[in-house]
PDB file of N, CA, C, O and CB in Angstrom:
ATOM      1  N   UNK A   1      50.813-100.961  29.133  1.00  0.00           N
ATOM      2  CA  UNK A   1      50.656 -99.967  30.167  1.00  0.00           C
ATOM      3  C   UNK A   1      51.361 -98.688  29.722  1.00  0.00           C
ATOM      4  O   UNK A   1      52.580 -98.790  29.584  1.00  0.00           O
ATOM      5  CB  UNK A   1      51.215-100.479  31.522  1.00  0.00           C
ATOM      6  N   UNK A   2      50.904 -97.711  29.518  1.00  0.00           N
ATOM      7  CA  UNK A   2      51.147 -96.037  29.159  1.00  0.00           C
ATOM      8  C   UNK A   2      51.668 -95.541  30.926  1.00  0.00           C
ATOM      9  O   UNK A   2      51.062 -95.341  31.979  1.00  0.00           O
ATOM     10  CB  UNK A   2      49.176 -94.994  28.437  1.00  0.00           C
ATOM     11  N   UNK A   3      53.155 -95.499  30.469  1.00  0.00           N
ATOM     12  CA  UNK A   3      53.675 -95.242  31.881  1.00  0.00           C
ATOM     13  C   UNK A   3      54.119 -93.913  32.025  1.00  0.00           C
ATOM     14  O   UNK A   3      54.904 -93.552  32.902  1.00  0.00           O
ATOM     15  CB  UNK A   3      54.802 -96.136  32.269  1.00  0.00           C
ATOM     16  N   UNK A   4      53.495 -93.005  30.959  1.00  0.00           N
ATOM     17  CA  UNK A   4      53.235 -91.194  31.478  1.00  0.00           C
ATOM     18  C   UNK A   4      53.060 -90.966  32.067  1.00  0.00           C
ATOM     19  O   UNK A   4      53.557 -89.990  32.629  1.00  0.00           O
ATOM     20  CB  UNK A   4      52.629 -90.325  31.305  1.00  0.00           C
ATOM     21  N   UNK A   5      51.791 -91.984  32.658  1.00  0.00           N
ATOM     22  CA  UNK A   5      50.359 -91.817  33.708  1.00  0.00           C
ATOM     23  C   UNK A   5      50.298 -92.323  34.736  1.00  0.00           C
ATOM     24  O   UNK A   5      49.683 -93.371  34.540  1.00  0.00           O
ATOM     25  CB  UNK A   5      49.170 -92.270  33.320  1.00  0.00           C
ATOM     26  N   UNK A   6      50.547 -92.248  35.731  1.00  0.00           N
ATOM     27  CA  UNK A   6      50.109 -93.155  37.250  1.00  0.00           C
ATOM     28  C   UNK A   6      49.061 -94.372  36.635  1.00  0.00           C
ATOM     29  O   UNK A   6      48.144 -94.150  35.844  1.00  0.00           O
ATOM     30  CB  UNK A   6      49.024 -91.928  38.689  1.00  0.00           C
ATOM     31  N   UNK A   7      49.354 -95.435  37.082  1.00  0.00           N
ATOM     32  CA  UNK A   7      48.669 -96.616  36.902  1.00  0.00           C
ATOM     33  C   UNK A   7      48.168 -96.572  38.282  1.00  0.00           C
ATOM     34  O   UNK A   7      48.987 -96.289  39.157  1.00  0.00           O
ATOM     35  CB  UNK A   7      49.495 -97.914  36.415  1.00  0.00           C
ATOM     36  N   UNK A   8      47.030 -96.791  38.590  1.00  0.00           N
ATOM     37  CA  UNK A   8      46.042 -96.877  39.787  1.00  0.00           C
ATOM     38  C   UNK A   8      45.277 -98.656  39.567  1.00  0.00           C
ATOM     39  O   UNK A   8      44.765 -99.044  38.517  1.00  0.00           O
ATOM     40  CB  UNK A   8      44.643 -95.305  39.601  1.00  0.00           C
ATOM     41  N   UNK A   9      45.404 -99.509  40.894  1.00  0.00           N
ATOM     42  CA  UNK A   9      45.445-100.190  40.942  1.00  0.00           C
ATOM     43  C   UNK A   9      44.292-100.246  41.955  1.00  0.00           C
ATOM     44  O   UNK A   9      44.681 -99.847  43.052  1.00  0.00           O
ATOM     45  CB  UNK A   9      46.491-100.489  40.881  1.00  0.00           C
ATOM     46  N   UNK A  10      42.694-100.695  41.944  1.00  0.00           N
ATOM     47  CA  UNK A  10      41.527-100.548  42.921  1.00  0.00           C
ATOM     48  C   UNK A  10      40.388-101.810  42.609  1.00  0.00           C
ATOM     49  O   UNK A  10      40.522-102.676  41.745  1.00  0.00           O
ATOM     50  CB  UNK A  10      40.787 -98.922  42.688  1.00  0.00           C
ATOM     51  N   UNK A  11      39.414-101.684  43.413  1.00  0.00           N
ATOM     52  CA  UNK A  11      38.691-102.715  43.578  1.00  0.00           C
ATOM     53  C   UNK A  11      37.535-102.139  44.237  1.00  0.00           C
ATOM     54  O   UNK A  11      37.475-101.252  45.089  1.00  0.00           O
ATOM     55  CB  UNK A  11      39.357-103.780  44.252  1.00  0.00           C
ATOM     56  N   UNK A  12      36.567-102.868  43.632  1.00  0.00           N
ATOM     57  CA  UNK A  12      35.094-102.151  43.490  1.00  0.00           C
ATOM     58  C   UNK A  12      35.007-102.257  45.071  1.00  0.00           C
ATOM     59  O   UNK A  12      35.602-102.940  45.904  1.00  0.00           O
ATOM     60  CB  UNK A  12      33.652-103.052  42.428  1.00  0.00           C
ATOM     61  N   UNK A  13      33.924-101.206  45.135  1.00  0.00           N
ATOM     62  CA  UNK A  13      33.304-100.643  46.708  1.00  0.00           C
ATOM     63  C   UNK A  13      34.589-100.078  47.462  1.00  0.00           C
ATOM     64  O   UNK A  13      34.238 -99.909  48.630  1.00  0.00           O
ATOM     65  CB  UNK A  13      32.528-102.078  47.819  1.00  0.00           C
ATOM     66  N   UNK A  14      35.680 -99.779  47.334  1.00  0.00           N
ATOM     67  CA  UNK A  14      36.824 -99.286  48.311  1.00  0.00           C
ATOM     68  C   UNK A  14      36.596 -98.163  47.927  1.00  0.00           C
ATOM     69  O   UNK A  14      36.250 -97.869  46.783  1.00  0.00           O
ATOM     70  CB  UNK A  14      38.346 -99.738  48.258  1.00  0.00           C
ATOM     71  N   UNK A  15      36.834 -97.090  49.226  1.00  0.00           N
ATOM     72  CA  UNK A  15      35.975 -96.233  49.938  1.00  0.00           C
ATOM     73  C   UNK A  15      37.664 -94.950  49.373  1.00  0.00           C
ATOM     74  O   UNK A  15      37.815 -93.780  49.021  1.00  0.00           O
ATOM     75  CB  UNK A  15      35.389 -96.858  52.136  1.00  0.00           C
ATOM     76  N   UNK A  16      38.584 -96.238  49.633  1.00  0.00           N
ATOM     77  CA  UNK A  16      39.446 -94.999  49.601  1.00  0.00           C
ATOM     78  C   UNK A  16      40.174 -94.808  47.984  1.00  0.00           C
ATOM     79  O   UNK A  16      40.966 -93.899  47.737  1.00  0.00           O
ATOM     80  CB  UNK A  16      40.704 -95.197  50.885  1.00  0.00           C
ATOM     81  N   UNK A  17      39.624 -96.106  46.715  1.00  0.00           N
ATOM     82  CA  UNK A  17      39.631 -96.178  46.053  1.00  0.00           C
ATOM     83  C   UNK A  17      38.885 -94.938  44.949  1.00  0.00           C
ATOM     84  O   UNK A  17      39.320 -94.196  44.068  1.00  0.00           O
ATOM     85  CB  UNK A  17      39.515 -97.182  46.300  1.00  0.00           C
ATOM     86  N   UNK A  18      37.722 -95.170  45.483  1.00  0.00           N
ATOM     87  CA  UNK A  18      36.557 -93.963  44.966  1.00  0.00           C
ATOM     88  C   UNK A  18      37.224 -92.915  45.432  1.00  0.00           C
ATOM     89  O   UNK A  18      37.800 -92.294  44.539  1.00  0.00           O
ATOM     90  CB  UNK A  18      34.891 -93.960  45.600  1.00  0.00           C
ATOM     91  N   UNK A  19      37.385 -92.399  46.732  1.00  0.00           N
ATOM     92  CA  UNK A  19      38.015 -91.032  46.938  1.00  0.00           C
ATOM     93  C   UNK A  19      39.320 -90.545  46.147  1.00  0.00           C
ATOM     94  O   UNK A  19      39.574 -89.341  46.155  1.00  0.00           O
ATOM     95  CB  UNK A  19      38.356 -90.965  48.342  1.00  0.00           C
ATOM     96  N   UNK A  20      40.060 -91.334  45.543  1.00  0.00           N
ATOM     97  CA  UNK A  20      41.677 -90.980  45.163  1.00  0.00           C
ATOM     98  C   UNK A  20      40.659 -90.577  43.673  1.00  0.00           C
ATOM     99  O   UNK A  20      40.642 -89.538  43.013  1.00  0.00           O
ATOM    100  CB  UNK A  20      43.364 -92.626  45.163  1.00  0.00           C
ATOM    101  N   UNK A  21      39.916 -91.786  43.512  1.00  0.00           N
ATOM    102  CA  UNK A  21      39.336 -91.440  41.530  1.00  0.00           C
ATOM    103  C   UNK A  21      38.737 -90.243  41.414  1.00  0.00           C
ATOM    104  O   UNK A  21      38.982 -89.412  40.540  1.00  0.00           O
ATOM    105  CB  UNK A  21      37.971 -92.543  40.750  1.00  0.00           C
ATOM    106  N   UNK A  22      37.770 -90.119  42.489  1.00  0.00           N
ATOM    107  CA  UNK A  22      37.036 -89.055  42.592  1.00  0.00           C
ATOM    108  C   UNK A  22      37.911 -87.389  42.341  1.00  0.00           C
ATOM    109  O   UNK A  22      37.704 -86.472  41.547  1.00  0.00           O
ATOM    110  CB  UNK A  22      36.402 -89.296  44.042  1.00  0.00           C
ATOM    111  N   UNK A  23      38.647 -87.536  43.137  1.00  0.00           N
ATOM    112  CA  UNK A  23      39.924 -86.145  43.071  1.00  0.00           C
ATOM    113  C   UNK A  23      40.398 -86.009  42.407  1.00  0.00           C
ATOM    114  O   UNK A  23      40.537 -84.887  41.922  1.00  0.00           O
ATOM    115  CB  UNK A  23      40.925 -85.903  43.676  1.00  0.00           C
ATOM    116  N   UNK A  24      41.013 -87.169  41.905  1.00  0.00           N
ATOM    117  CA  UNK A  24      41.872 -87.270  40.962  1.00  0.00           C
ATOM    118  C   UNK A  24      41.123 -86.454  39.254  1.00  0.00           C
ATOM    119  O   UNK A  24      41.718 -85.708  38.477  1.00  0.00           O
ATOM    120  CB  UNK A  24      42.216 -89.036  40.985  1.00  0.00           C
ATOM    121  N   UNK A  25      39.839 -86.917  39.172  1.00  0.00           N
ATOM    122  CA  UNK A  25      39.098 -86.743  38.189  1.00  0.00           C
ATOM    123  C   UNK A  25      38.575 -85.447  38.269  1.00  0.00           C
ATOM    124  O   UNK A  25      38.493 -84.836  37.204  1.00  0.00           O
ATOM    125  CB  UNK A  25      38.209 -87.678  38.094  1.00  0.00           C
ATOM    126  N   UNK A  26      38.150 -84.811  39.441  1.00  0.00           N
ATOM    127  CA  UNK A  26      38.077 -83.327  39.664  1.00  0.00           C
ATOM    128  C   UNK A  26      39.261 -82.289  39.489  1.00  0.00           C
ATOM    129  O   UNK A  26      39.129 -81.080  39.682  1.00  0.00           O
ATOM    130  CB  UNK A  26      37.682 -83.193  40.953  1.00  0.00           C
ATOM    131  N   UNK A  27      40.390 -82.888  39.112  1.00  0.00           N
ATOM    132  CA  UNK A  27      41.835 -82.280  39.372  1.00  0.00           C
ATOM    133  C   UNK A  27      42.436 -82.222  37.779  1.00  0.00           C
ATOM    134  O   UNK A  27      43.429 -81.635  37.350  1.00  0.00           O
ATOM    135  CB  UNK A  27      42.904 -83.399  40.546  1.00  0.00           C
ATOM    136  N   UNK A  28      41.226 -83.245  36.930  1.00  0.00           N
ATOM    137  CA  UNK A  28      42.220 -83.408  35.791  1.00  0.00           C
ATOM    138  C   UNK A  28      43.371 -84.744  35.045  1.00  0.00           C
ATOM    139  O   UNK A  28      43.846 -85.142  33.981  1.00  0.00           O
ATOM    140  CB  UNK A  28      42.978 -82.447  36.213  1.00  0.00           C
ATOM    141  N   UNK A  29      43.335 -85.002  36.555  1.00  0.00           N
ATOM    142  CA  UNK A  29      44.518 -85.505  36.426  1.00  0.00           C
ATOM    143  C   UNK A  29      44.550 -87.007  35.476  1.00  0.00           C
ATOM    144  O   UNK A  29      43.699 -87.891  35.574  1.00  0.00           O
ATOM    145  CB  UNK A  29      45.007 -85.632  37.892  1.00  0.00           C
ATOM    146  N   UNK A  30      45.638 -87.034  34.637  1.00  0.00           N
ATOM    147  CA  UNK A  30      45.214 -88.507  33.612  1.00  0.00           C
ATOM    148  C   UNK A  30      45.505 -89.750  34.619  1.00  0.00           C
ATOM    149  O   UNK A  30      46.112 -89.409  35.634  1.00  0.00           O
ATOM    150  CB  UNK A  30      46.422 -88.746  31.928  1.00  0.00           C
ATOM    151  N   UNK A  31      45.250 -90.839  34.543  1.00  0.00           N
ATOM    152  CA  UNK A  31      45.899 -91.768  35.016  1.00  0.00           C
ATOM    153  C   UNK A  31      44.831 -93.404  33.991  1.00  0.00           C
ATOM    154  O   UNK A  31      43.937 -93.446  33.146  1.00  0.00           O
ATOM    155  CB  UNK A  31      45.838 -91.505  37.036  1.00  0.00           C
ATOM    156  N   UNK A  32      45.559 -94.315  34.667  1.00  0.00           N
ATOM    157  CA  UNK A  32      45.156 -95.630  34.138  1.00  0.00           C
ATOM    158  C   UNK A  32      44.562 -96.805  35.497  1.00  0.00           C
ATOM    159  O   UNK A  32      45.237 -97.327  36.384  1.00  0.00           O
ATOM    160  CB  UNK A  32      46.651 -96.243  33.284  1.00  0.00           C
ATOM    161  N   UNK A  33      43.162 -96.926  35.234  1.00  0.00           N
ATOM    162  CA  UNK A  33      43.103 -97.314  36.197  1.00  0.00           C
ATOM    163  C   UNK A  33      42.570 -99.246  35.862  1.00  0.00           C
ATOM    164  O   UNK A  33      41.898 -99.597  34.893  1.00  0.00           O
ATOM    165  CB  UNK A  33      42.197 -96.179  36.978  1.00  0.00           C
ATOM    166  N   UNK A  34      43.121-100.211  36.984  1.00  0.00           N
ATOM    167  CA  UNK A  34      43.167-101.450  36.529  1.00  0.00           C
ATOM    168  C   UNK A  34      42.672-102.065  37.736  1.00  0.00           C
ATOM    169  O   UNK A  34      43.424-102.071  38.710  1.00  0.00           O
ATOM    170  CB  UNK A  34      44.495-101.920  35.993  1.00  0.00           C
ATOM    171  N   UNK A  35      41.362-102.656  37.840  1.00  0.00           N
ATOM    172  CA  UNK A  35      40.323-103.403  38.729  1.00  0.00           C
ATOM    173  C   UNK A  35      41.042-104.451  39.127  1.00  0.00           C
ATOM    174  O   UNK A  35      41.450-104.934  38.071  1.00  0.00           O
ATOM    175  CB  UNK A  35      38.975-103.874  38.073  1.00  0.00           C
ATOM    176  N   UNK A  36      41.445-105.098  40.009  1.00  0.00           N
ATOM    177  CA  UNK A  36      42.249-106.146  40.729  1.00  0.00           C
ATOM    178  C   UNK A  36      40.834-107.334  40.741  1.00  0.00           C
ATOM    179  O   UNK A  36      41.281-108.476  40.639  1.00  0.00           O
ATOM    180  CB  UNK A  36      42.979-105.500  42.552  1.00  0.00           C
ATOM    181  N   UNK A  37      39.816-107.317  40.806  1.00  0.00           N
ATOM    182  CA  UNK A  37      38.617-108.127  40.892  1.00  0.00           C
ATOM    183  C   UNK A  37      38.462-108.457  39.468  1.00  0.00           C
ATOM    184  O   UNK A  37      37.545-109.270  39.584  1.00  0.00           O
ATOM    185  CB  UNK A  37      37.332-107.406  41.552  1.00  0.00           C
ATOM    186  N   UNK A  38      38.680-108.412  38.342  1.00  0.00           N
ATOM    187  CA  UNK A  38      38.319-108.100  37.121  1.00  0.00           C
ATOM    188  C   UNK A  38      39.358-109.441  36.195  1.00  0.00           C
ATOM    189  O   UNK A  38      39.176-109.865  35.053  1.00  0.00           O
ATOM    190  CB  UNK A  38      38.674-106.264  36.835  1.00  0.00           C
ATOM    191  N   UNK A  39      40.429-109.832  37.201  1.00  0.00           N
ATOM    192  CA  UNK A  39      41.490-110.150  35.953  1.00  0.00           C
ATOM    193  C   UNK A  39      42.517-110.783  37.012  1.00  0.00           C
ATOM    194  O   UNK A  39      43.350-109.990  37.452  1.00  0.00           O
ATOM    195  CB  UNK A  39      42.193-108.587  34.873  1.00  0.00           C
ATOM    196  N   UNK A  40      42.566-111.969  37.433  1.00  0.00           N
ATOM    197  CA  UNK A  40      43.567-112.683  37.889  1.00  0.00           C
ATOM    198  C   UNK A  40      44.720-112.532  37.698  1.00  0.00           C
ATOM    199  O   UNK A  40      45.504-112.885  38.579  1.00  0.00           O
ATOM    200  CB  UNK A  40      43.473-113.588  37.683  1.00  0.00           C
ATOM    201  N   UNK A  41      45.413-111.702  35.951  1.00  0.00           N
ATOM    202  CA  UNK A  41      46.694-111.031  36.252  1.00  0.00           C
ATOM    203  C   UNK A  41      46.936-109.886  36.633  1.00  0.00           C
ATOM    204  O   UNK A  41      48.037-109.469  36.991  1.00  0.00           O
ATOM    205  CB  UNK A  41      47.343-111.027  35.458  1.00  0.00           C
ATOM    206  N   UNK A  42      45.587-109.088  36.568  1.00  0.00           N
ATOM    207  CA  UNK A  42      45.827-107.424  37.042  1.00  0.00           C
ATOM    208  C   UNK A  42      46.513-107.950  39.070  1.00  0.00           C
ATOM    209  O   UNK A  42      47.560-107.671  39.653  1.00  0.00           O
ATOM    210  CB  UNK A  42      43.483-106.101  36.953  1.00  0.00           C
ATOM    211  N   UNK A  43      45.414-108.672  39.456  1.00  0.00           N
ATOM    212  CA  UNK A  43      45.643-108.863  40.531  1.00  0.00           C
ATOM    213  C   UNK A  43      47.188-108.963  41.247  1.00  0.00           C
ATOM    214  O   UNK A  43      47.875-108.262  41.990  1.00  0.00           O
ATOM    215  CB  UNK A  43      44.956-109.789  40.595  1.00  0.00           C
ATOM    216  N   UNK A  44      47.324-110.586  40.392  1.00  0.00           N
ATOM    217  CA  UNK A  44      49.118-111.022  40.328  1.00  0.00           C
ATOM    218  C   UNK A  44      49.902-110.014  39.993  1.00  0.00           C
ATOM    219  O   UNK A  44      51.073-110.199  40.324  1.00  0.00           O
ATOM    220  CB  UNK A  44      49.591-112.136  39.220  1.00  0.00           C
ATOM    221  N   UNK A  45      49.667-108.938  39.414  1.00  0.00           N
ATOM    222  CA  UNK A  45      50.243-107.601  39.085  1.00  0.00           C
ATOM    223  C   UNK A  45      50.543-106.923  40.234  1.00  0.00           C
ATOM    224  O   UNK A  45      51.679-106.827  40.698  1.00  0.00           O
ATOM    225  CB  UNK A  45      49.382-106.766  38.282  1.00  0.00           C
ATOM    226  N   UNK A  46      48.956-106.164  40.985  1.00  0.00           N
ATOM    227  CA  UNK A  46      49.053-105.372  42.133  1.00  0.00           C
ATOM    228  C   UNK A  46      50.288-105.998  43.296  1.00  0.00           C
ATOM    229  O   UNK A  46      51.223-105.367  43.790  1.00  0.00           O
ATOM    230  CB  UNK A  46      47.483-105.345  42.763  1.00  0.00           C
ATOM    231  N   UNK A  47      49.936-107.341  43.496  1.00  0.00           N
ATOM    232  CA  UNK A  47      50.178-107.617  44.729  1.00  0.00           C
ATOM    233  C   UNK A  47      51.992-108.098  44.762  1.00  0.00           C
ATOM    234  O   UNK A  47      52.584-108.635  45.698  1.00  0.00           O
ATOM    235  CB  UNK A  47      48.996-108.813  45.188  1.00  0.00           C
ATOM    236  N   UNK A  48      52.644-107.619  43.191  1.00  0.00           N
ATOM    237  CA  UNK A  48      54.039-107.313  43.476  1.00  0.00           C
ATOM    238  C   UNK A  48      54.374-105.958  44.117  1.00  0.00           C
ATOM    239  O   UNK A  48      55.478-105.693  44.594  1.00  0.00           O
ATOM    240  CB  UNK A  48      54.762-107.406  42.249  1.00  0.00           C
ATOM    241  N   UNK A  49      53.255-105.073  44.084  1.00  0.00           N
ATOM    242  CA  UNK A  49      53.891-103.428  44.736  1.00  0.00           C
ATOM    243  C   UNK A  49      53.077-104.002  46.004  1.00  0.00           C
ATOM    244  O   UNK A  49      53.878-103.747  46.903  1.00  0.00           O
ATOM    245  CB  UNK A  49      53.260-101.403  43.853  1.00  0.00           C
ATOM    246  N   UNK A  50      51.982-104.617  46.621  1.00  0.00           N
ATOM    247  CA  UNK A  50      51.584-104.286  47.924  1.00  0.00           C
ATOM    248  C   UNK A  50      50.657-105.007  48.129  1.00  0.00           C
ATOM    249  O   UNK A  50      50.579-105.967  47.362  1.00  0.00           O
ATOM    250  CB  UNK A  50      51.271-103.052  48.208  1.00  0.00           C
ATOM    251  N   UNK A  51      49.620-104.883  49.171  1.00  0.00           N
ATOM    252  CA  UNK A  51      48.574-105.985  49.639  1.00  0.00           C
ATOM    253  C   UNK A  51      47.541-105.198  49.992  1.00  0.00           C
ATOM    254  O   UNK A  51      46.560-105.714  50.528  1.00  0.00           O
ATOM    255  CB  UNK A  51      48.979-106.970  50.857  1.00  0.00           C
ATOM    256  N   UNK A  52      47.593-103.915  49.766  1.00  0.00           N
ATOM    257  CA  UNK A  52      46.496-102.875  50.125  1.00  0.00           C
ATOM    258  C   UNK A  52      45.903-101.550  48.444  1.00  0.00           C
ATOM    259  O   UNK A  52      46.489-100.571  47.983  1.00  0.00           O
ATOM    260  CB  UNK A  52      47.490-101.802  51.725  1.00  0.00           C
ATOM    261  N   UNK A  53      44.860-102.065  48.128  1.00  0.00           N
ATOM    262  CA  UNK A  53      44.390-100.584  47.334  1.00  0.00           C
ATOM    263  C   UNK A  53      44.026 -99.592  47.977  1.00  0.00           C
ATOM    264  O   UNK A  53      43.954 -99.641  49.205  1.00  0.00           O
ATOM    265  CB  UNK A  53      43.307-100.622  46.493  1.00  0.00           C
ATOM    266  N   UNK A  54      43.712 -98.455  47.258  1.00  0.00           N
ATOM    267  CA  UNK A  54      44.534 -98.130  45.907  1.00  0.00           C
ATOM    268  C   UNK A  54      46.216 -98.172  45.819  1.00  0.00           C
ATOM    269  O   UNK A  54      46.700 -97.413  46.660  1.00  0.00           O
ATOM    270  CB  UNK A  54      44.141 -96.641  45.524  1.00  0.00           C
ATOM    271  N   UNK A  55      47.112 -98.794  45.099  1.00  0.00           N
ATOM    272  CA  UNK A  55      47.980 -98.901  44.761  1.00  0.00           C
ATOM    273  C   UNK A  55      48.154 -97.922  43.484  1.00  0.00           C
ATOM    274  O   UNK A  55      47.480 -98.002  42.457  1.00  0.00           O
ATOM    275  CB  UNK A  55      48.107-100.105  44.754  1.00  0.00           C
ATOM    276  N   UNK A  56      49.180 -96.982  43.735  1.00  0.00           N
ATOM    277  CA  UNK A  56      49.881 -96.077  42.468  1.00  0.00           C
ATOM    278  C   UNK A  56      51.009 -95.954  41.963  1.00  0.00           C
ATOM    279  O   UNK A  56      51.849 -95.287  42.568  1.00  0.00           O
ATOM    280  CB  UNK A  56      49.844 -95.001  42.567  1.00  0.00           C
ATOM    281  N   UNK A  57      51.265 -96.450  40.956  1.00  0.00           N
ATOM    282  CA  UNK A  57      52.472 -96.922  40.353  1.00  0.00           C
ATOM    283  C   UNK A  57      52.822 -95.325  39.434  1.00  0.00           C
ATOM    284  O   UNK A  57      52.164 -95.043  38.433  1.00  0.00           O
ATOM    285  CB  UNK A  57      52.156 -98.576  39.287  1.00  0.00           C
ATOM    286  N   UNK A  58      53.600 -94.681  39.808  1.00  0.00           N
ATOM    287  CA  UNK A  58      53.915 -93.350  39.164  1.00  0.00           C
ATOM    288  C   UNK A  58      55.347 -93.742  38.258  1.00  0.00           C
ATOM    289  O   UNK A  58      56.250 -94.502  38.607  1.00  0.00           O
ATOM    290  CB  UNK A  58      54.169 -92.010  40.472  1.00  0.00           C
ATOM    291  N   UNK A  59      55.202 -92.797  36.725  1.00  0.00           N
ATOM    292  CA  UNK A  59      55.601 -93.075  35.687  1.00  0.00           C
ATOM    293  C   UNK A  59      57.424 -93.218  36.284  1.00  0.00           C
ATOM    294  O   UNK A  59      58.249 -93.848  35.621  1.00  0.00           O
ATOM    295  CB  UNK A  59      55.024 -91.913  34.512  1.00  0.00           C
ATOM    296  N   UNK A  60      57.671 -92.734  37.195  1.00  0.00           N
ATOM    297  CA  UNK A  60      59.338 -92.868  37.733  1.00  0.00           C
ATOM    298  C   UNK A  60      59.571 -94.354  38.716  1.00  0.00           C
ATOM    299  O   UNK A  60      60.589 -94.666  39.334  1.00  0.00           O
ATOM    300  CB  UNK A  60      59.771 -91.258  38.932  1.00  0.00           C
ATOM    301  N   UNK A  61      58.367 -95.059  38.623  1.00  0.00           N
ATOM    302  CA  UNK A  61      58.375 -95.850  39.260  1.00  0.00           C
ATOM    303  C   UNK A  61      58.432 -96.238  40.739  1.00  0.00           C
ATOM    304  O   UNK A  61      58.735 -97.363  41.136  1.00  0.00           O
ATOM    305  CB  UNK A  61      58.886 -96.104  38.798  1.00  0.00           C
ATOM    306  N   UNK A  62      58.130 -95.261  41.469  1.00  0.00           N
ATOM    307  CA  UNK A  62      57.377 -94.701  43.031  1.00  0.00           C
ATOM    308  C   UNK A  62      56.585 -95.273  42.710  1.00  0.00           C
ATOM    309  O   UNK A  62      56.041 -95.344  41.608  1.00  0.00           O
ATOM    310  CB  UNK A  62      56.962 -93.212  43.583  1.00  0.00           C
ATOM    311  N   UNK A  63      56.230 -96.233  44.495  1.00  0.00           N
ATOM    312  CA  UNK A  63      54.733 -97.055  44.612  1.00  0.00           C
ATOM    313  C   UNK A  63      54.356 -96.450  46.029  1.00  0.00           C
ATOM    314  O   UNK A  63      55.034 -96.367  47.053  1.00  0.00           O
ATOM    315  CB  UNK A  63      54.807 -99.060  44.620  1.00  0.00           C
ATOM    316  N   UNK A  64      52.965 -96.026  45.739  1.00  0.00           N
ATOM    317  CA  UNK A  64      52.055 -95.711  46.964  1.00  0.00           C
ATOM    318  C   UNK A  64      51.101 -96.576  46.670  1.00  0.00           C
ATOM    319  O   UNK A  64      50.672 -97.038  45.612  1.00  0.00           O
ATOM    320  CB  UNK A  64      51.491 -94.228  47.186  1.00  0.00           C
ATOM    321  N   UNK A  65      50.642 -96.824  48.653  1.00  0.00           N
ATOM    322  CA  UNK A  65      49.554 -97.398  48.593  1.00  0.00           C
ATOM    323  C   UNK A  65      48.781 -96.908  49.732  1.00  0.00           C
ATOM    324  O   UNK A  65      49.337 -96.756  50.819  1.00  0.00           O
ATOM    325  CB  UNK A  65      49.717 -98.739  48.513  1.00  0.00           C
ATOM    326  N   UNK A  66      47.200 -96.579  49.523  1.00  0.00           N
ATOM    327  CA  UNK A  66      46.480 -95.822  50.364  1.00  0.00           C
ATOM    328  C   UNK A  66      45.946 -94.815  49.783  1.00  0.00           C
ATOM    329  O   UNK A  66      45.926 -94.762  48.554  1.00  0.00           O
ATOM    330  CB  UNK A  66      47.109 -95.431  51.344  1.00  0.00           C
ATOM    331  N   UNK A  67      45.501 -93.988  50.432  1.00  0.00           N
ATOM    332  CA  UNK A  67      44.709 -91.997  50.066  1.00  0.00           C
ATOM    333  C   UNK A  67      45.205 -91.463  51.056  1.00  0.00           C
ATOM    334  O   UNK A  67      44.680 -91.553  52.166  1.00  0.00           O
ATOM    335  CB  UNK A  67      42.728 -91.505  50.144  1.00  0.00           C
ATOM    336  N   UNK A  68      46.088 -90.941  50.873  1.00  0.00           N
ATOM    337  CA  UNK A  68      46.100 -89.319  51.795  1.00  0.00           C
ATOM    338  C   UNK A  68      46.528 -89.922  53.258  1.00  0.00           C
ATOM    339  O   UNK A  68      46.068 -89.580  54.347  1.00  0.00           O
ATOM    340  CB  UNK A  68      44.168 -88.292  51.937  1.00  0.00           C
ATOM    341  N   UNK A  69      47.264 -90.645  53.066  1.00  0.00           N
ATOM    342  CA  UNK A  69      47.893 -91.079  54.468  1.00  0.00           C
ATOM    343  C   UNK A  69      47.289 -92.207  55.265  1.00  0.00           C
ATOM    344  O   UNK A  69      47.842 -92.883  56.133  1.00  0.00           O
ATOM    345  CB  UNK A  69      47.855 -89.930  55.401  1.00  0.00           C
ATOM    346  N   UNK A  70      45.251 -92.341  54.517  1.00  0.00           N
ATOM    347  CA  UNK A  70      44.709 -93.566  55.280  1.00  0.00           C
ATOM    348  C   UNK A  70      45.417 -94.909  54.440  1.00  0.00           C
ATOM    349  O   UNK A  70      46.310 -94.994  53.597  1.00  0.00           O
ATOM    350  CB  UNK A  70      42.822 -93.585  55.238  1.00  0.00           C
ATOM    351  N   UNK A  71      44.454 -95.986  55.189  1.00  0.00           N
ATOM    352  CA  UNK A  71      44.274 -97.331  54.817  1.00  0.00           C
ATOM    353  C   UNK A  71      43.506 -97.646  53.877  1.00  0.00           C
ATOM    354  O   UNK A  71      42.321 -97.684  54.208  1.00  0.00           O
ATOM    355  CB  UNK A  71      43.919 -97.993  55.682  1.00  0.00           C
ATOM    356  N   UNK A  72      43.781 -97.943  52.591  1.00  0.00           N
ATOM    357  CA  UNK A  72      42.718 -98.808  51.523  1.00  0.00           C
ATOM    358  C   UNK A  72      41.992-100.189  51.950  1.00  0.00           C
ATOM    359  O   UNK A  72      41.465-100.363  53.048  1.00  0.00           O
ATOM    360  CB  UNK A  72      43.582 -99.268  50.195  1.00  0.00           C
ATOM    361  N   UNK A  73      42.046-101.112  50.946  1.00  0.00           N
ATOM    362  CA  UNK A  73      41.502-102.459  50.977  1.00  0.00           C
ATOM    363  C   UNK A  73      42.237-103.233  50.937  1.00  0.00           C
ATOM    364  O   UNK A  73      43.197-103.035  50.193  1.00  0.00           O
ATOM    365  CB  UNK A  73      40.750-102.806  50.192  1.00  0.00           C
ATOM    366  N   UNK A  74      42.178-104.371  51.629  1.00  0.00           N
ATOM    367  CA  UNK A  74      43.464-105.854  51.602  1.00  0.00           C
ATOM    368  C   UNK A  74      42.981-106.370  50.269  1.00  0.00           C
ATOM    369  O   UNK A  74      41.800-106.671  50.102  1.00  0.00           O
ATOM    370  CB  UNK A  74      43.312-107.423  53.111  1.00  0.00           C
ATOM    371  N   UNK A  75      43.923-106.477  49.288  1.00  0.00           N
ATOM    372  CA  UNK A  75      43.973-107.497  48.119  1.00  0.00           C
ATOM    373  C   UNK A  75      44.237-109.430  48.754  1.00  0.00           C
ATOM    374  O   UNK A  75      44.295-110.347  47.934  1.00  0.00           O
ATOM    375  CB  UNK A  75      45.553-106.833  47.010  1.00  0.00           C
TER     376      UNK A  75
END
């Protein structure tokens, strides 16, 4: 994990998943992003910071979870 970058933690069809990528990608901004559906340890991963995507693990080690103040997806 390249911890320069916000590690983004999402799962296909989340609404608020797409919106953070979406901006995020209009903005520039680098990050690493890791499918929780994809990989039984990405998962076991996410669900030490939280129980909701998008989960963002920022390089100082700050964890958000959500977009912009809403609710993501239950892992």
């Amino acid at each position: 994990m390249d911890m320069q970058v916000p590690v983004v933690y999402t799962i296909r069809g989340c609404d608020a998943c797409i919106k953070l990528l979406r901006k995020w990608d209009a903005e520039g901004v680098a990050y690493e992003e890791r499918r929780v559906e994809l990989s039984q340890a990405v998962l076991d991963q996410a669900r030490t910071y939280g129980s909701m995507v998008p989960i963002v693990v920022w390089p100082d080690g700050r964890v958000e979870q959500g977009f912009e103040g809403g609710l993501g997806c239950f892992i």
